[in-house]
C-alpha positions in Angstrom: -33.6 -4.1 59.1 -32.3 -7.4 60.3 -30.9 -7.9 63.8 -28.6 -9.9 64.8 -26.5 -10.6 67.7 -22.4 -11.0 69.2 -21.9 -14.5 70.5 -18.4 -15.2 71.8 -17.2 -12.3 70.1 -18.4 -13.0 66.9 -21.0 -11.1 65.1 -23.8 -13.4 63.5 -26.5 -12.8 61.5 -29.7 -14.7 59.9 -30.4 -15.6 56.3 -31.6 -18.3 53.9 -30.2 -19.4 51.5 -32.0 -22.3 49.2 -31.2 -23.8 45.8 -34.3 -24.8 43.5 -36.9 -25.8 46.0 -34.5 -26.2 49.1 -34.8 -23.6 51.7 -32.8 -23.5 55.1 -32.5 -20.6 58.0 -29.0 -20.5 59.0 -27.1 -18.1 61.5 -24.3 -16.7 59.6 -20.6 -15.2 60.9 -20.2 -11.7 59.1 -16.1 -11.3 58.0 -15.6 -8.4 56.9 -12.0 -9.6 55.7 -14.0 -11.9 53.7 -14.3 -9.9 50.3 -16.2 -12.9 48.5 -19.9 -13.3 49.0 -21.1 -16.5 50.8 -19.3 -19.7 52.7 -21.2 -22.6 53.5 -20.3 -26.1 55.0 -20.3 -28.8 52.2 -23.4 -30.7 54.3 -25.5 -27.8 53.8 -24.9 -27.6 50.1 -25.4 -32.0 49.8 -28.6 -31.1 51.6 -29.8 -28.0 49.3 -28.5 -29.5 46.2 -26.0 -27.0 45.6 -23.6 -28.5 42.9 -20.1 -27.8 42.4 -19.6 -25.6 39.6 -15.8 -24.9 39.4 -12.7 -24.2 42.1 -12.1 -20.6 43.0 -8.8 -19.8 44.0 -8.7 -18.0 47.6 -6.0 -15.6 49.2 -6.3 -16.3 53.1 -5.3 -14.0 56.0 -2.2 -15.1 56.2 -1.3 -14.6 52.1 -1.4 -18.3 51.5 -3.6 -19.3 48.4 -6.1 -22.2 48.3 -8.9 -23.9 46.1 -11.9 -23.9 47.0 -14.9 -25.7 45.4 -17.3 -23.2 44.1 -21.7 -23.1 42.9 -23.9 -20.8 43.1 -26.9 -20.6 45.8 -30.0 -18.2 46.1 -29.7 -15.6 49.0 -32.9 -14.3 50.5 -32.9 -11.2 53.2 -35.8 -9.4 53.9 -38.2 -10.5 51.2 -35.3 -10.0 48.4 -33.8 -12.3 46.5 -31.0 -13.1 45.0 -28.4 -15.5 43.4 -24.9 -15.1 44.0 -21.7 -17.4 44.1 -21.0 -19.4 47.6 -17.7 -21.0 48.5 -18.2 -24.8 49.9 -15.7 -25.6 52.8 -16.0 -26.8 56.4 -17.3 -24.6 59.0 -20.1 -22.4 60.0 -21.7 -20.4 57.3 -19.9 -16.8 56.4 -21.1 -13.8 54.8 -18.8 -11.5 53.4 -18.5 -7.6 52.5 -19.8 -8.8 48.6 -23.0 -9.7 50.1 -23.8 -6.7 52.0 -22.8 -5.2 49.4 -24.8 -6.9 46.7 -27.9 -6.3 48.9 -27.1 -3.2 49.4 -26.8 -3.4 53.4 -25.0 -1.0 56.1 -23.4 -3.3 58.9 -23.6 -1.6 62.4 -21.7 -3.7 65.0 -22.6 -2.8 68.7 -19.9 -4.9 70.8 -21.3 -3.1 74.2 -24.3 -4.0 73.6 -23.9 -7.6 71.6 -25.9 -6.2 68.6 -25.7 -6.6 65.0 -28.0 -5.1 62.5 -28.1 -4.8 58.7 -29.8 -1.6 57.2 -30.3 -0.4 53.7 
């Protein structure tokens, strides 16, 4: 199970995510209105060698569609593994409902309590 906590009303979470030999731990915002997989800041991909592979086109909250740049990153949670597309754009890093459900993960958000915790 991985726990995670609510800070300012946003639930965050830990993972890793590396390319080739790169590794970094990063605190992650969960969206579930986020139907893709992974968001990352394009400083973090520069500094995991992450290249750009091609430009996905995105439908935001408000219906407006934009490119984004596109590669693809390795994801590890609890010991597993695996490679999946990330979107590269400003801002924190973002996990979305095609992670947890590419791992497999139930999301429990406890607001009372300021929990967060992924279990499979």
């Amino acid at each position: 199970m991985i726990h995670g906590a609510i800070y300012n009303s946003r639930p965050l979470i830990p993972l890793t995510i590396g390319w080739n030999s790169k590794t970094q731990e990063v605190t992650a915002l969960v969206d579930t209105g986020f139907t893709g997989e992974l968001k990352i800041s394009l400083k973090d991909a520069v500094e995991l060698g992450i290249e750009t592979t091609h430009t996905e086109l995105i439908t935001l909250a408000d219906e407006n569609t934009v490119g984004m740049f596109a590669g693809l990153a390795q994801v590890s949670m609890e010991g597993a593994q695996k490679t999946m597309e990330v979107l590269i754009s400003d801002g924190m890093p973002i996990i979305g409902v095609g992670l947890l459900k590419k791992f497999g993960y139930i999301l429990t958000v406890n607001f009372p309590a300021s929990l967060v915790s992924l279990k499979k």
